[in-house]
Each structure stands twice: as structure tokens, then as C-alpha cells.
C-alpha positions in Angstrom: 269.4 114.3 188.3 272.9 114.7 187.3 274.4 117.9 185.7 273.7 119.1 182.6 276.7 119.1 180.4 278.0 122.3 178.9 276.5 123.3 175.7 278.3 121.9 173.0 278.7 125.8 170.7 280.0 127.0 173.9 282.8 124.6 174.1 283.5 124.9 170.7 283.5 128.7 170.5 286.2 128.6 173.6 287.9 126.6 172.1 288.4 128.6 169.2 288.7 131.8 170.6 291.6 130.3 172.9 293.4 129.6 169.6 292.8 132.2 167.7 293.8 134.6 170.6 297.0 132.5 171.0 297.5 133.1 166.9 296.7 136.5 167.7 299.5 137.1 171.0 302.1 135.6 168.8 301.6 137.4 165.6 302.0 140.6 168.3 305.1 139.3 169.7 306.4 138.7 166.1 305.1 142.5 165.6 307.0 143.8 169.2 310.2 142.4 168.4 310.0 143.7 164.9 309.1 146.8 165.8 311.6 147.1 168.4 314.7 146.0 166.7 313.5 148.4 164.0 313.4 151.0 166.9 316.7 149.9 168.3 318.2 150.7 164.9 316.6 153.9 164.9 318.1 154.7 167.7 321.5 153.5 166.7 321.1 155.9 163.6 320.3 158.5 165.7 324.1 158.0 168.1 325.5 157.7 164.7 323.4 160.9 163.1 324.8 162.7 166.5 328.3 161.7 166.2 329.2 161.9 162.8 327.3 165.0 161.5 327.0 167.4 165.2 329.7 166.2 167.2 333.4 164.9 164.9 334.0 168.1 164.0 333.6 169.7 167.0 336.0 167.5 169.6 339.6 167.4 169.5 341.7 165.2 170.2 342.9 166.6 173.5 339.2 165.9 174.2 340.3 162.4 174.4 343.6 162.6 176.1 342.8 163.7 179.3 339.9 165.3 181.4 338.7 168.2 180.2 338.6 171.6 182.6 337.7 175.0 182.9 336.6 176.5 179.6 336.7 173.8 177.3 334.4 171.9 179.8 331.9 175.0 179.4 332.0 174.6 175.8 331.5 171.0 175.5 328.6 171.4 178.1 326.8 173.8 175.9 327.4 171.7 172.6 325.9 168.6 174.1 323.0 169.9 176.5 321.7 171.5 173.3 322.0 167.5 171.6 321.0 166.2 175.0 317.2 168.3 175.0 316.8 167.8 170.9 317.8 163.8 170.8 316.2 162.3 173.7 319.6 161.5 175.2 320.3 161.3 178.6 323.8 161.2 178.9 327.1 161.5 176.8 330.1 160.1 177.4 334.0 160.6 175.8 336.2 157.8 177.1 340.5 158.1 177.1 342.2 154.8 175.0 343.1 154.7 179.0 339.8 153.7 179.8 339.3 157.3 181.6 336.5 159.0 180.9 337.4 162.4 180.2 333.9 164.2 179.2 330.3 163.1 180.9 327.3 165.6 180.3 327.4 164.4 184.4 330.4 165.9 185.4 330.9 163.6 188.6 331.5 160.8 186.5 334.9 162.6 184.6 338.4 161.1 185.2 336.2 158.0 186.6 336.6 154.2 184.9 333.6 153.1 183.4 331.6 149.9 184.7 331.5 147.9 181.7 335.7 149.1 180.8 336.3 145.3 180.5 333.3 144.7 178.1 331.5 147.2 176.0 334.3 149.9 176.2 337.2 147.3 175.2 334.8 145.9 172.1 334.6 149.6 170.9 338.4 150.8 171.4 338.7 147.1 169.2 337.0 149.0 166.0 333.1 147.9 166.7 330.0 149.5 167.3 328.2 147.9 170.6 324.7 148.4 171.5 323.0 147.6 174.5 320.4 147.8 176.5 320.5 148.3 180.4 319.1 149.9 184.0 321.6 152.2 184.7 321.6 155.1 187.1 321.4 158.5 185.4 320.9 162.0 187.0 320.2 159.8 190.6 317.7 157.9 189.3 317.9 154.3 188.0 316.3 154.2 184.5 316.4 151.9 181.5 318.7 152.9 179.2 319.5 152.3 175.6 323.6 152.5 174.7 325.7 152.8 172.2 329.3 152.9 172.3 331.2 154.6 169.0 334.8 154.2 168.3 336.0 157.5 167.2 339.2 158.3 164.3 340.9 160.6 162.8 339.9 161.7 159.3 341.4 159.6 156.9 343.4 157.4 159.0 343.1 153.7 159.8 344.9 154.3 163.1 343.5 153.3 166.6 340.6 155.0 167.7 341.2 158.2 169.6 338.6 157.4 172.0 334.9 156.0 172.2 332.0 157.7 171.9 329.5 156.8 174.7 325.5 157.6 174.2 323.2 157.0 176.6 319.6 157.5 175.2 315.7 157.3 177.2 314.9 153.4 175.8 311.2 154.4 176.8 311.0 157.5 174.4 314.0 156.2 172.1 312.3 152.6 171.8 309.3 151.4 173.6 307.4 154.2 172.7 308.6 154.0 169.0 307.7 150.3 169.1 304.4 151.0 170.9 303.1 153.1 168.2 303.4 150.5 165.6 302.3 148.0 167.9 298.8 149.3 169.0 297.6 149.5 165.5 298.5 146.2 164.6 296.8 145.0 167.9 293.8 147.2 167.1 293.6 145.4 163.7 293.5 141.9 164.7 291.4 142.7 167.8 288.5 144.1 165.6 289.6 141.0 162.7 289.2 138.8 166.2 285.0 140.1 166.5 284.6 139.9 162.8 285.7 136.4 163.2 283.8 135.3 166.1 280.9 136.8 164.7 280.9 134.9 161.6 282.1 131.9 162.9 279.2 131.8 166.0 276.0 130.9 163.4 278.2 128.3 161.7 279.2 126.9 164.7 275.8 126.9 165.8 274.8 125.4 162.9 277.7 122.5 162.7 276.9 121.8 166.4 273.3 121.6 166.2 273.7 118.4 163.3 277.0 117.3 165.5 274.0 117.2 168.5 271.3 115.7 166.4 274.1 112.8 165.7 275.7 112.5 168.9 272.0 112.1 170.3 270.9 110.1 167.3 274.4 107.6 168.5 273.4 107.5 171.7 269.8 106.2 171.1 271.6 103.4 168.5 274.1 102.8 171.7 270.9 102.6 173.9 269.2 99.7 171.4 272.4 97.9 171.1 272.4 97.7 174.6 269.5 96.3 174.9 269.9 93.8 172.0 272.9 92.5 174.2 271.2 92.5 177.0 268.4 91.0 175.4 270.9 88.3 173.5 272.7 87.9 176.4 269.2 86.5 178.4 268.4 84.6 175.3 271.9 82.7 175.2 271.4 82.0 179.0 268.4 80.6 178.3 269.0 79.0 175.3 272.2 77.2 177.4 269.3 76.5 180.4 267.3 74.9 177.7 270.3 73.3 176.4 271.1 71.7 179.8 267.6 70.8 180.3 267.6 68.7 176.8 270.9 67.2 177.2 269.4 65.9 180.9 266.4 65.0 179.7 268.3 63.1 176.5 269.8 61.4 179.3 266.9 60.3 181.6 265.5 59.3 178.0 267.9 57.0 176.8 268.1 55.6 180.5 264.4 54.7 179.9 264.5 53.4 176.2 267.6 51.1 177.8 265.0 50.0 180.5 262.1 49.6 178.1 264.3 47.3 175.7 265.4 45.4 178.7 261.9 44.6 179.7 261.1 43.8 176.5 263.7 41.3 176.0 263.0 40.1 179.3 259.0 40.0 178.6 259.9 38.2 174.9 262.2 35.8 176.3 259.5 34.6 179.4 256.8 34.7 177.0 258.7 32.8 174.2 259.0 29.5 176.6 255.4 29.1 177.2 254.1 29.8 173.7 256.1 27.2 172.7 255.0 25.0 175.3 251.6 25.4 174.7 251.8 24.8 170.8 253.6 21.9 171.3 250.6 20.5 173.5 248.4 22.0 170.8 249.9 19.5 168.1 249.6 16.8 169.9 246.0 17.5 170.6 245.0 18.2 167.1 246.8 15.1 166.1 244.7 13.1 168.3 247.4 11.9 170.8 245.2 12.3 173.4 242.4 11.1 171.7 239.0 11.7 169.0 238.0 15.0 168.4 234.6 16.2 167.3 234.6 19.3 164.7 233.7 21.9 167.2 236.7 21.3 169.4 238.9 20.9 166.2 237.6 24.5 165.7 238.3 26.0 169.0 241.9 24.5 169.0 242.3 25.6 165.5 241.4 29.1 166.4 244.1 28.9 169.9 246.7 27.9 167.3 246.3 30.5 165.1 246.8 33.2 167.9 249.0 31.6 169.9 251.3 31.0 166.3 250.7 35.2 166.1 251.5 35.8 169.4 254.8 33.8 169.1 255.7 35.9 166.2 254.9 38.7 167.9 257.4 37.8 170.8 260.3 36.8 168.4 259.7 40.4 166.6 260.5 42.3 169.8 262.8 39.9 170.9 264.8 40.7 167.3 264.1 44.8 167.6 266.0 44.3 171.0 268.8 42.3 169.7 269.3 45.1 166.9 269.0 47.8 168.9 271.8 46.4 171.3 273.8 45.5 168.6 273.8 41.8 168.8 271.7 41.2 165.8 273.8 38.1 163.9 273.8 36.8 160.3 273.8 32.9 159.3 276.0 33.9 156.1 275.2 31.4 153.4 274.7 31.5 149.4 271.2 33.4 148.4 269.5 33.4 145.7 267.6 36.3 145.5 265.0 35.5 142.5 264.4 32.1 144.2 264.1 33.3 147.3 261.1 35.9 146.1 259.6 32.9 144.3 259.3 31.4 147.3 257.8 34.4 149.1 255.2 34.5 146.1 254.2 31.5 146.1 254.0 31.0 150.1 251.6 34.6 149.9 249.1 33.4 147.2 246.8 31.8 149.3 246.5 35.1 151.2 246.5 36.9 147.8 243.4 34.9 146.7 241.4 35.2 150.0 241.2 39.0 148.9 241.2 38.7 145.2 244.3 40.8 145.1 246.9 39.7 141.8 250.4 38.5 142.8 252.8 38.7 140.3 256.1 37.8 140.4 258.6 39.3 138.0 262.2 37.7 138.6 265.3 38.4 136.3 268.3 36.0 137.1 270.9 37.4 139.3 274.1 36.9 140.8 274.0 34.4 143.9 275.7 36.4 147.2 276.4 35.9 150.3 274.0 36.8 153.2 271.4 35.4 155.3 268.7 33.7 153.8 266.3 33.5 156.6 266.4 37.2 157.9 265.8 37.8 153.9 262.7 35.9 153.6 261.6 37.5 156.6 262.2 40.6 154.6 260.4 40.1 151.5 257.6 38.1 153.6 256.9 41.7 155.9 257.3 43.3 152.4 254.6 41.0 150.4 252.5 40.8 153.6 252.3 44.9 154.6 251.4 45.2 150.6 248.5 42.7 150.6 247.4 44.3 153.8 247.3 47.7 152.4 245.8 46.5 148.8 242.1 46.6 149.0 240.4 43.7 147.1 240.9 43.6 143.4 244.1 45.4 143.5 247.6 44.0 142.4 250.9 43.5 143.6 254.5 42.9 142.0 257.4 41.6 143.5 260.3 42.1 141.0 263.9 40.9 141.2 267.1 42.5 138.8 270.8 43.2 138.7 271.6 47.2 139.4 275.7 48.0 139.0 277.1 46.0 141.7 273.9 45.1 143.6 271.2 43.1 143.5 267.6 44.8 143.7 263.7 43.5 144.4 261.2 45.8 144.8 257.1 45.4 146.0 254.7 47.2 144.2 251.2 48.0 145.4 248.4 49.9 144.4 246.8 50.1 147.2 245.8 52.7 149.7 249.8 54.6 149.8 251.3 56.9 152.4 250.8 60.2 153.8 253.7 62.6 152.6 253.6 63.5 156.8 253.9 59.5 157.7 256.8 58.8 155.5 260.1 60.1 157.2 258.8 58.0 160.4 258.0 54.6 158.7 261.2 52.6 160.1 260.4 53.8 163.4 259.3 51.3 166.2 255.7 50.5 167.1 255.0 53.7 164.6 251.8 53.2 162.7 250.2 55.6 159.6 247.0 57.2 160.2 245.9 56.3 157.1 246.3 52.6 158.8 244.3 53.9 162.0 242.2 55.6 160.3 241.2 52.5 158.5 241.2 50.0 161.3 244.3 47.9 159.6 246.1 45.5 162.1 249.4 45.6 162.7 252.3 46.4 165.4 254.3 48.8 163.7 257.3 46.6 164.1 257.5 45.2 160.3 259.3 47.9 158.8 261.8 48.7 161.5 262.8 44.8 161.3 263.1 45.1 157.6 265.8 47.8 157.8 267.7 46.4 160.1 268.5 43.2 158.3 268.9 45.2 155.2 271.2 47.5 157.0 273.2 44.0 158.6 273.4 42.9 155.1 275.3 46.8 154.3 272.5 47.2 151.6 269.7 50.2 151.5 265.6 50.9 151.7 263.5 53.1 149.7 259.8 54.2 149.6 258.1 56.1 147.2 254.3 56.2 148.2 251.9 58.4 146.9 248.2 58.5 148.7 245.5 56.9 147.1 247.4 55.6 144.3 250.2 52.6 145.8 253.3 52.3 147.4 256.8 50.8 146.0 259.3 49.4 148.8 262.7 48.6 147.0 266.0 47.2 148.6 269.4 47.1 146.9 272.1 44.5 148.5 275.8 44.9 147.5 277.1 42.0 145.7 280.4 42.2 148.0 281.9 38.1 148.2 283.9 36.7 145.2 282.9 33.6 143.9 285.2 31.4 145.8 283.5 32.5 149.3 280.0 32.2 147.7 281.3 28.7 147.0 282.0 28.4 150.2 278.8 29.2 151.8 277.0 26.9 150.0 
């Protein structure tokens, strides 16, 4: 089980106690060095309050000129030992223009040079007041010390200094304690402001981080999901791309086998086409009595053998023309057509069917243009029209064939009002071999293969199909060619 992280209030209350502290330390340091340069000026005040009110009036300037001895050392002793216990001073110094000093509160050090002749001492002699602070040793024992060196004139001259003043005072007592006692309360201040702080920030931290919880768990559930959505969308995209390989394979083996089938059936058409036409070439010669008499019942049975065999050979030439279109090497005999003719023609050739079923053929023809196309395959299209509309006509019903000029093309339609399509059936009518149930349901013959030939001459010819069928109430078939030759080439093909 792995760790458990650290509690997010924790983190954030560290956090902000490390700053605030940090605020805290350097609003003290601000506060220190405040405080001490305001004691380091105090204590500067106090060398000045020493030299200019206790002590001016009181040396000489043979105090300056040379060591002092004997008496005059006794009475400078007692005048400064009694400044030395009240001021917090440590030691006093009076310093030659030579550099000498000729008075120290430590008498060992009089008619010595001073350490600092060359830096402090030279400043002062130049008219300025030096401070400084430094570890010096004083009565044998080193100790931080705070200086002052104070150039010292005669009244109401301008002159160079007579000597320098020299004060050595305690920088602990002088300063650091000065500093210390305005320090501690400021420290005290911002140490209790520090609890107040924290203990009004804690419940609102507790607070912000229990909703910042409830969100960051809330994220990671979402983070979770979308996960697995990818992960999920990821499997479905390889599967989709399985299934994707799988259908473009299977496309494949598919169009390998509807090559194959149309093959064999070209192959099958062709064989079949030779004999058929064999055998109804022997058939004519019979029935014309080549080969001698015939009594009515044989006349009957031929009859009957020529019928079939004539449907079976147009059978064989359908497939053999689905297989030419399909491969593409469907051709046109281009000639001159008239289309109004031409549906006269279909008319007239269907009435005898029309009458064996009572149905009413009528033929409604405007003139139009002549164009060019081929005549033949366009018989064969209104004959699979007229014929599929008698077929699906029960008796007594009607049907129209109608010819007129659209725009730029020529139009026939075939009306029925016979048994109609199956909104379901429709979109697959021009398929192959594809038969309506209403037609299976009903028993009607047929191979399925009249309506795919019909759109594939009209779609040689550039023109296009339409159906509008309802169920029950008829069915309307309509073709619209494009008038495309000129004249001169119609003139031509005729």
C-alpha cells in the first residue's frame, strides 16, 4: 500500500508559517539595525556630551603637547575615573598633533603611538568626527569596543586641532544592550501577532483545503473516467481498424468471387447460346414440315419446346448482356431513333399480351426530336418496361406508355396501376437477380434481370431512371435521354 501523502492543511500551514516567520526575521533585522544605529548615535552624543560640557574646560593645551607627569597626571586621573564609572566608558585617550598619546586613563599606553595613527587618528587631526566599532584589548582583556575619535580646538579659532580626543566606550552596555531593549518588545509583538495569525488562519485553511480536497479528489475521479474512455476508445479503434481490415479482405475475396461468378456466367451463356439456337433452328424446320406431316398433337408438343426454348434463349442473351455491362464492354449501334415510333411499336407488339389479360394499353405519344442512340437496346427497354407493367397489372387494370419533349431531353414513361412496390424494395430494384416480395409473395415469374438491363442501356445512352411506386395503387417507370447530336450527325446515322 503506498504512503499516505501529507495532509494537505499541514502543508499549507508550513508553508505559511515559513513566510510569515521569514516576514517576521526581517522586519527584526530592519528593527536591530535601527535600533542600533539609533544607539550608536547615542553613544556618539554621549563622547560629545563628555567632551564638550565635562572635559574642554578642564584640559589645557600642554595636555596635548607632551606626556603628562606627576601631579597633573593625578588630576586628570581623578577627572576622568569619575567620567569613566558615570558614562560606561572604558578608556580615554588624549592624542599629541605628533600622533603621541599623551593622556590614557591606562597609563601604560602614554607617550605610545596609537594602532590606528594612520587611519582613525589622521581622519580626526583632518577636522572629522570618526566612529567605529572594534575588539580591542582594554584593562588585559579583549572586549568589543565602541570609538569615537574628537578633534579638539581652541575657543574661537579655526586653527588646527590641538589634539584628538579618543573615547573608548563598553559597545555591550553603550549599544547592544540599548538596542536589545527596543528590540525584545518589537519581537514580543510580532511573536504574539505571529499566534493570533496562525490561529485565525488554521480554520480557514482548514476550510479552503477541505473544498481544495473535495476538488482535487473530485479531478482525480474525472482523470480516472477519462482514462478509461481512452482506454476504452483506444480498444474500440483497434477494433474498429480489425474490423476494418477484415471488411476491406473480405471486399476483396468478394469482388474475386462476383469476377468469377460473371465469368461463369458468360461462359455458361455463351455454351448455352450455341445449342439453343441449334435446336430452334431444327425446331422450324420441323414445324414447317421439312421433314415431313404433322398431326396436331405433335404440332402441340413442338409448339410448347419452342416456346421455352425461345425463353430460355432470352434468358441466356440477358446474362450474357448483364456480363458485357458489368465488364464494361456493353456497345451501342448508334443510329437515328425515333422515340414516339419506337413506343408505337412496343404498344402495338404488347397488345396481344394486353388482351389475353384484359388489361388497357394506351399509348400516348407527343412528337419529338429524332436523336441519336441505339434503337435496338431501346426497344428492349420499353419492351422489359411494357412487359414488367402487364405482369404486375392484374386483370382489368390499365397501362400508359407516354412519350414528350422535357428541356433538352426526350422522356417516356409507363404507367401501371397495378399491384406497386414496397417502400423497403425500392432502393434495390436495379439490382441483379433481385426480386420484390410483393412478386414472391404473389407467385409472379420473373429473373430479376429486367430492370438491371434497363439501366444499363439507359445509363450507355448518358440518360437517367425513375420510380415512383406506391403499394397497392401502381407504379410509374420514366426515362429521360439527352438530346446531345446536332442535326447533321442525326443525318448521318440515318
Amino acid at each position: 500500500m503506498p504512503p499516505k501523502p501529507p495532509r494537505l492543511t499541514l502543508r499549507i500551514a508550513t508553508y505559511t508559517a515559513a513566510a510569515l516567520l521569514f516576514a517576521a526575521g526581517a522586519l527584526l533585522w530592519f528593527v536591530d539595525q535601527r535600533a542600533t544605529a539609533q544607539a550608536e548615535g547615542q553613544a556618539a552624543a554621549r563622547a560629545h556630551f563628555v567632551a564638550d560640557i565635562l572635559l574642554r574646560d578642564r584640559l589645557t593645551r600642554a595636555d596635548f603637547a607632551r606626556p603628562v607627569t606627576g601631579r597633573r597626571r593625578g588630576e586628570l586621573d581623578t577627572l576622568f575615573m569619575r567620567v569613566v564609572e558615570s558614562q560606561e566608558i572604558k578608556r580615554v585617550n588624549l592624542i599629541a598633533p605628533n600622533g603621541l598619546i599623551t593622556y590614557s586613563t591606562e597609563h601604560h599606553l602614554i607617550g605610545e603611538l596609537p594602532s590606528d595613527l594612520d587611519g582613525y587618528v589622521k581622519a580626526a587631526f583632518a577636522g572629522r568626527e570618526i566612529r567605529a566599532v572594534a575588539t580591542t584589548e582594554v584593562n588585559g582583556r579583549r572586549a568589543k569596543v565602541f570609538e569615537t575619535y574628537l578633534p579638539v580646538q581652541s575657543k574661537g579659532t579655526s586653527a588646527a586641532p590641538l589634539g584628538v580626543f579618543e573615547l573608548y566606550q563598553d559597545y555591550k552596555k553603550a549599544v547592544s544592550d540599548h538596542a536589545r531593549r527596543t528590540v525584545l518588545p518589537v519581537g514580543g509583538f510580532l511573536l504574539l501577532a505571529l499566534i493570533v495569525l496562525c490561529a485565525t488562519l488554521v480554520p480557514i485553511l482548514r476550510r479552503v483545503t477541505a473544498a481544495v480536497e473535495v476538488r482535487n479528489r473530485r479531478l482525480v475521479q474525472q482523470a480516472t473516467t477519462l482514462e478509461r474512455s481512452l482506454a476504452t476508445a483506444q480498444e474500440a479503434r483497434s477494433e474498429a481498424e480489425a474490423a476494418r481490415r477484415a471488411m476491406v479482405e473480405q471486399n476483396k475475396r468478394l469482388r474475386e468471387l462476383d469476377r468469377l461468378k460473371d465469368e461463369f456466367l458468360s461462359l455458361v451463356s455463351h455454351e448455352l447460346r450455341t445449342p439453343l439456337t441449334s435446336i430452334r433452328g431444327y425446331l422450324d424446320l420441323v414445324l414447317d414440315e421439312e421433314a415431313g406431316d404433322l398431326n396436331p398433337e405433335q404440332r402441340r408438343f413442338l409448339e410448347a419446346v419452342e416456346r421455352n426454348s425461345g425463353r430460355l434463349l432470352r434468358l441466356v442473351g440477358d446474362l450474357l448482356f448483364v456480363a458485357q455491362a458489368d465488364a464494361g464492354r456493353l456497345s451501342l449501334e448508334q443510329g437515328k431513333v425515333d422515340l414516339a415510333a419506337l413506343a408505337a411499336e412496343c404498344v402495338e407488339g404488347a397488345a396481344p399480351a394486353a388482351a389475353e389479360k384484359s388489361i388497357e394499353l394506351v399509348l400516348v405519344a407527343e412528337p419529338v426530336p429524332a436523336f441519336v442512340g441505339d434503337r435496338g437496346r431501346l426497344a428492349q427497354v420499353l419492351d422489359n418496361l411494357v412487359s414488367n407493367a402487364l405482369k404486375f397489372t392484374p386483370e382489368g387494370g390499365s397501362v400508359e406508355v407516354s412519350t414528350k419533349l422535357n428541356g433538352d431531353h426526350v422522356s417516356v414513361e409507363v404507367s401501371d396501376n397495378g399491384i406497386g412496390i414496397r417502400v423497403a424494395d425500392q432502393p434495390r430494384l436495379f439490382e441483379r437477380f433481385f426480386r420484390s416480395s410483393v412478386a414472391d409473395d404473389q407467385a409472379i415469374p420473373g429473373t430479376g434481370l429486367g430492370l438491371a438491363i434497363v439501366k444499363a442501356i439507359v445509363e450507355a445512352h448518358k440518360g437517367e431512371i425513375r420510380i415512383d411506386s406506391k403499394e397497392g395503387l401502381g407504379t410509374t417507370v420514366g426515362i429521360d435521354l439527352p438530346i446531345t447530336a446536332e442535326r447533321e450527325n442525326i443525318e448521318e446515322a440515318a
